[in-house]
C-alpha angles and dihedrals in degrees: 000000000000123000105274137165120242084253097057088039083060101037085050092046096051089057094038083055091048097045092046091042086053095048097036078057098049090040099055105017097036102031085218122113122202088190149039129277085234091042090047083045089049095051091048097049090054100050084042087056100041083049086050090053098044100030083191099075091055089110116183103245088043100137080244088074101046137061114248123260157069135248098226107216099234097076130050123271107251110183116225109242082237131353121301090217119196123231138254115242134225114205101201141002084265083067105033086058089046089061093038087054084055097049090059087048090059105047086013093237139059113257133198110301126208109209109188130162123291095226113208091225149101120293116238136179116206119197124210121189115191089355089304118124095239106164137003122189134177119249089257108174088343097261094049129039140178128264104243094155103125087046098046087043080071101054105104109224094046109112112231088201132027112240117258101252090050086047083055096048091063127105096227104007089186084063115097105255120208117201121190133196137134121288108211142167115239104242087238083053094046095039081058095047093053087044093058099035084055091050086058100047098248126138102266112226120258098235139359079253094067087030086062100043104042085049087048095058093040110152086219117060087203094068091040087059095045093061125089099249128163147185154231120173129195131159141025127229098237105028076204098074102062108052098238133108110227151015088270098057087044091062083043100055087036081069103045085051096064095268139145100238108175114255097218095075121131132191110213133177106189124052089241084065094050096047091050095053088052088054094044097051085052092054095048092036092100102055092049120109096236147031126284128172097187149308123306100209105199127187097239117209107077103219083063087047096055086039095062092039125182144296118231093281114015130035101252089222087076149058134189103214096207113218116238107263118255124267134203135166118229131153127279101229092185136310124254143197130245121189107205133201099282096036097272112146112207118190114226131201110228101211133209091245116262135168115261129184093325100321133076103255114207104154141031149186117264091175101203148002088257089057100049088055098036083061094046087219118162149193109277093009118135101256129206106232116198126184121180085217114277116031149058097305127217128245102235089185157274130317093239090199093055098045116120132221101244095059103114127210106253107237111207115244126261102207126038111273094224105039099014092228111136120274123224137198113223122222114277099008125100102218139079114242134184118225109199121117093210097056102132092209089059084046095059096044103053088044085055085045090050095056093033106120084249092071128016098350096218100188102221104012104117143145105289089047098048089044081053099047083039095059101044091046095246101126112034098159127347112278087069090074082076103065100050116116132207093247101058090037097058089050091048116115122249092197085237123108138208136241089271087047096241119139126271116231123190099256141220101285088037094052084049094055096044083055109050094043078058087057095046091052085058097073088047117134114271090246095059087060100050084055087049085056094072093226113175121253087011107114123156102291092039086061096040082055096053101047087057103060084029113037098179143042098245089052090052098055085050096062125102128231088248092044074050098052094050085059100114104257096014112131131202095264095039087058095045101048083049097057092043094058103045086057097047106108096225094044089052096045083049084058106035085053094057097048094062075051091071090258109166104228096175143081113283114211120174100238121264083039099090123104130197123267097247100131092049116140090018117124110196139185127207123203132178142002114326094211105158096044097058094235150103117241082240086063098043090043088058091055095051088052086050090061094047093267126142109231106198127195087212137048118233124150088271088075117105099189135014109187122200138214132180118312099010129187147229085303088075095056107045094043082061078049095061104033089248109156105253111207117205114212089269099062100028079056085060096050087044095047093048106018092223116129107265123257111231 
């Protein structure tokens, strides 16, 4: 990693946050990626390094301390019996023989490995009581997930009952049992979906991933149980509960009790085994019915298991070696230009259509004019085209020896493509961006932001209806969604038209449901909309963040830059972007309009759930492991801001409170440095159980 000051080190963590926050939502909500696997991993390993340099930018709530995933709000919360953690990833065999050398560091010797598939799907945990299937639920954010029973009652090789020799072979078969794999479609199976969906006219899905996810969280059982979907199934959330000793006997037991278990699963004892099972898994990956991405290597006796533990967000006894991404050559047809939300213009490289790690791949990502000329890649040339499996790919660059005369070097654009204005590029940042706050392209694409399901979740509202709203002037910002009416949406043009030829409007039933999904979005948190608004640097947890020290709008508009900057997690430009917008005059008249609208722009809190202010004014910092109190310091930072607190992820002489677990850190010491008051759990418990300051 390049020289860098602790400022640019900050200023680089907090995008990297909100460029992994961003992707992290399209991957799991949306189901639908923008990057690569390899690109999402590279961004990770980055923001984990430059944590790992300056230890006081590991905030709590930093994507490297927390499973990936969302809870999507139209099914019921179910809570995991324990956490569904992700895994960490080797790239290649240099690192997974990196981790294996550690593992023998750590017990001084190499135990037995499991080595099973890596499926490309969907995570489920299914839950038996008495030996009855009785919930299932997706990993959701790891600690959450999602109900998904009556869909997953429908997957056919899903026991509804454990067979009655597994049943015997559980510590206490009367304790609910949760039992967790990957749900996929097979790529036949997925092939077939996208043919008929075509044949319908319907938009096919990218991947069998997204296939298999999108089925999984169907709203009707009865489509969910239509699709092609499997299982494998491989681990348990307490190993005490079955009465084996290892990985390898789960799997075992998994079987006898009426389970998918993946064939392809190898015991090995040296690294060289281990390292020749990987290779041979990459050589066969292709003739295999489904879709795998790598090899998960687990210590398999359970006791060693439990010995080594977890990190904050993966178990430390076991390793995902993530396979290369797949690479294919195609031909770059021309190169054109998208305005996003905020102005950015992205090129991006229209390709001559080729088949890429199980999906048809016709367009990618080129990220900025400086990429597109580092890689000297030109128009006609004969591209690389790499996809980590499953997403948008990335063009790597051209084969210099088949490139023709005639390709031609892209020049960027000088005005913007949509408005014509002229574009900039503002100090310090790579990309063009257009600054007018007329272009129709940023317009339709905050209008599709506003409606997305991490803001305000409008059921219905998607890209052809707002194209449409956008050309004949009808939505022009968002707070014009508030004022359409049924009547002039079931006469809107869809821009199809029938066998007559005649166009196809919305329609009556359509124009009432688009409606009311607009009223619902009214009563929405305030943090969603802040999220709606678009504002730079502002992503899901920011706004979260900031709900919780401003917990209305009003407040909001009242707070200083600086007010802004002491918000846990808040950087210097997110403060900054914060404060400027909401002192833009369109931006406010945006606000103070939907408002009128009945837009809630405060916090909503079911009653009962609000707590008193006491804390207010505080600022505490938590460090090491809260052992005795039973809790992470995530979960006890949560309480304190409950109570009006301020929770920090650095000491300065502002901070009220640093309490300390076990092992702390340098905050400890420098919090002794500076005279600031050091709680220990017993006494940070007391301030959490009654929400008063603590007496010291």
């Amino acid at each position: 990693m390049a020289e860098m000051t602790a400022e640019e080190a900050r200023s680089r963590a907090e995008a990297l946050r909100q460029e992994i926050e961003h992707n992290t939502y399209l991957y799991y909500a949306l189901d639908a990626p923008e990057i690569s696997d390899a690109a999402y991993d590279s961004l990770m390993r980055e923001l984990k390094a430059l944590e790992e340099r300056f230890p006081e930018l590991a905030t709590l709530d930093s994507p490297t301390k927390r499973v990936g995933g969302y809870v999507e709000r139209q099914f019921q919360p179910i809570r995991h019996a324990s956490r569904m953690y992700s895994l960490d990833n080797a790239m290649d065999e240099e690192e997974l023989a990196a981790w294996m050398d550690g593992i023998v560091r750590l017990y001084g010797f190499l135990p037995e490995l499991c080595c099973e598939l890596k499926i490309d799907g969907s995570s489920l945990a299914v839950t038996y009581r008495d030996g009855l299937l009785v919930q299932a639920a997706t990993r959701g954010d790891g600690t959450t997930g999602e109900d998904v029973t009556a869909n997953v009652m429908g997957v056919k090789d899903i026991p509804h009952a454990l067979s009655p020799s597994a049943k015997e072979a559980l510590a206490n078969p009367d304790a609910p049992l949760e039992l967790r794999g990957e749900i996929y479609m097979p790529k036949a199976s997925f092939d077939a979906l996208n043919l008929e969906a075509e044949a319908e006219g319907k938009k096919p899905f990218a991947n069998p991933r997204n296939a298999a996810a999108g089925s999984l969280r169907q709203k009707d059982p009865k489509i969910t149980a239509e699709r092609d979907l499997a299982t494998f199934m491989y681990s348990v959330s307490d190993t005490r509960a079955i009465q084996v000793p290892g990985q390898w006997e789960l799997l075992r037991w998994l079987e006898s009790a009426g389970f998918h278990v993946n064939p392809d699963v190898r015991l090995c004892h040296t690294e060289d085994e281990v390292l020749a099972f990987c290779r041979e898994c990459l050589r066969r990956r292709d003739g295999l019915a489904y879709d795998i991405d790598g090899v998960v290597v687990k210590v398999n006796d359970f006791a060693l298991q439990e010995e080594a533990g977890f990190t904050s967000r993966a178990p430390k006894w076991a390793m995902a070696f993530k396979f290369p991404p797949e690479e294919k050559t195609t031909r770059l047809l021309d190169i054109t230009v998208q305005v996003g939300r905020t102005g950015v213009l992205t090129p991006v490289a229209e390709l001559e259509p080729v088949q890429v790690a199980g999906s048809v791949v016709a367009r990618a990502t080129l990220h900025n004019e400086d990429e597109v000329h580092r890689k000297d890649v030109r128009i006609g040339d004969t591209v690389i085209v790499r996809k980590a499996g499953d997403v948008i790919p990335e063009v790597l660059g051209p084969v210099l020896s088949l490139r023709p005369e005639d390709a031609h070097v892209w020049q960027a654009p000088k005005v913007c493509p949509s408005c014509g204005m002229p574009v900039v590029k503002e100090e310090g940042e790579a990309q063009l961006r257009c600054v007018s706050i007329d272009c129709p392209a940023q317009a339709h694409e905050r209008l599709l932001h506003w409606v997305s399901r991490d803001a305000m979740d409008i059921d219905g509202m998607g890209d052809e209806i707002i194209a449409r709203l956008v050309e004949i002037g009808r939505a022009n910002d968002v707070a014009d969604f508030y004022s359409l009416t049924v009547e002039e949406l079931e006469q809107l043009h869809t821009g199809r038209v029938n066998k007559e030829g005649k166009p196809v409007t919305l329609g009556r039933t359509t124009a009432e449901k688009l409606v009311s999904a607009i009223q619902d979005s009214k009563e929405r948190d305030l943090s969603r909309v802040l999220v709606g608004l678009g504002i730079r640097h502002v992503g899901k947890n920011t706004a979260a963040e900031i709900v919780e020290a401003y917990p209305s709008m009003e407040a909001l508009k009242d707070a200083s830059e600086e007010d802004l900057k002491g918000i846990y997690g808040i950087g210097d430009s997110a403060a900054a972007s914060i404060w400027s917008f909401l002192r833009t005059p369109d931006n406010v008249d945006v606000i103070q309009r939907l408002e009128r609208a009945g837009v809630s722009m405060a916090v909503k809190r079911a009653e009962g759930d609000a707590k008193p202010q006491s804390l207010k004014g505080l600022t505490f910092v938590l460090t090491g492991t809260l052992g005795e109190l039973g809790m992470s310091r995530d979960e006890a930072s949560q309480a304190l801001k409950g109570y009006g607190a301020k929770v920090s992820s650095s000491v300065s002489s502002k901070t009220s409170y640093v309490a300390v677990g076990e092992n702390p850190g340098s905050k400890y010491d420098k919090a002794v440095k500076l005279g600031v008051p050091v709680l220990d759990e017993q006494q940070l418990k007391a301030v959490l159980d009654t929400g008063e300051p603590p007496v010291l």
